[in-house]
N, C-alpha and C positions, 0 to 999 in steps of 0.2 A: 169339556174343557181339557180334561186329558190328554185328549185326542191332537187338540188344537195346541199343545203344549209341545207336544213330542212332534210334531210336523212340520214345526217352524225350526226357518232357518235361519240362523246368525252368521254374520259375518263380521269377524273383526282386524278383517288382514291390514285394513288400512292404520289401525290403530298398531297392532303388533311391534312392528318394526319402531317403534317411537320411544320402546321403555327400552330404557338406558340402568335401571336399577335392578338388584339382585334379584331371578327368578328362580324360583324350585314348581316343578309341573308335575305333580302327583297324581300319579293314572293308573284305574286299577284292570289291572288286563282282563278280565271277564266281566267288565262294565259294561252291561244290556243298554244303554243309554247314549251316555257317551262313550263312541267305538275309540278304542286306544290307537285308530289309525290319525286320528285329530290330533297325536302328541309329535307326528312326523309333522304334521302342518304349522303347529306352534312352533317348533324346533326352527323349523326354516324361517319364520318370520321374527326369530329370539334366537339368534342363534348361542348364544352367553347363555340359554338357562339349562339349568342340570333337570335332568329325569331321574324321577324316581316311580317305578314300576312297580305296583303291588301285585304280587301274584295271589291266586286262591281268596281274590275279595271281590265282592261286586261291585256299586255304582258308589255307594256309602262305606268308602275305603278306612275312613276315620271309627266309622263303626264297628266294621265286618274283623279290623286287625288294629284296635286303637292304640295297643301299646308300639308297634314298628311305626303307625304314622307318626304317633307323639316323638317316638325317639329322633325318626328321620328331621322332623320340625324342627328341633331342639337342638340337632346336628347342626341344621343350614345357619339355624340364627345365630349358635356360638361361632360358628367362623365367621359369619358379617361382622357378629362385636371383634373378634379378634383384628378382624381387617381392620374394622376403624379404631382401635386404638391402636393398633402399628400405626396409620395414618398420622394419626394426634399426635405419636411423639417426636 
């Protein structure tokens, strides 16, 4: 099952380009799993969304360094509320 997990392949270019909504792409650079060269491929088909690059984590980025993800998360989302209520008024 392992095997057959890690061998398949996804494609989602067709969908990419379609979101219109705030993206943050969280990649951690020495992720054995997913290679951090997939964050040039999303980039290009999103091109609005921010990267955030964890260095010195592997695959399980939220784990390996949970307080930089949690902060960066917390980051993205306070400037989305900030944007929509500049919006609002």
């Amino acid at each position: 099952m392992r095997q057959a997990l890690l061998s398949r392949l996804i494609n989602n270019d067709d969908i990419l380009p379609a979101i219109r909504k705030p993206v943050l792409i969280t990649q951690a650079a020495q992720d054995a799993i997913v290679k951090p060269s997939v964050v040039d491929q999303h980039k290009a088909s999103i091109a609005h969304a921010e990267i955030q690059m964890m260095q010195n984590v592997g695959h399980a980025a939220f784990w390996d360094d949970a307080a930089s993800f949690n902060r960066r998360q917390r980051e993205f989302a306070a400037r989305l509320g900030q944007a929509a209520r500049a919006q609002a008024s």
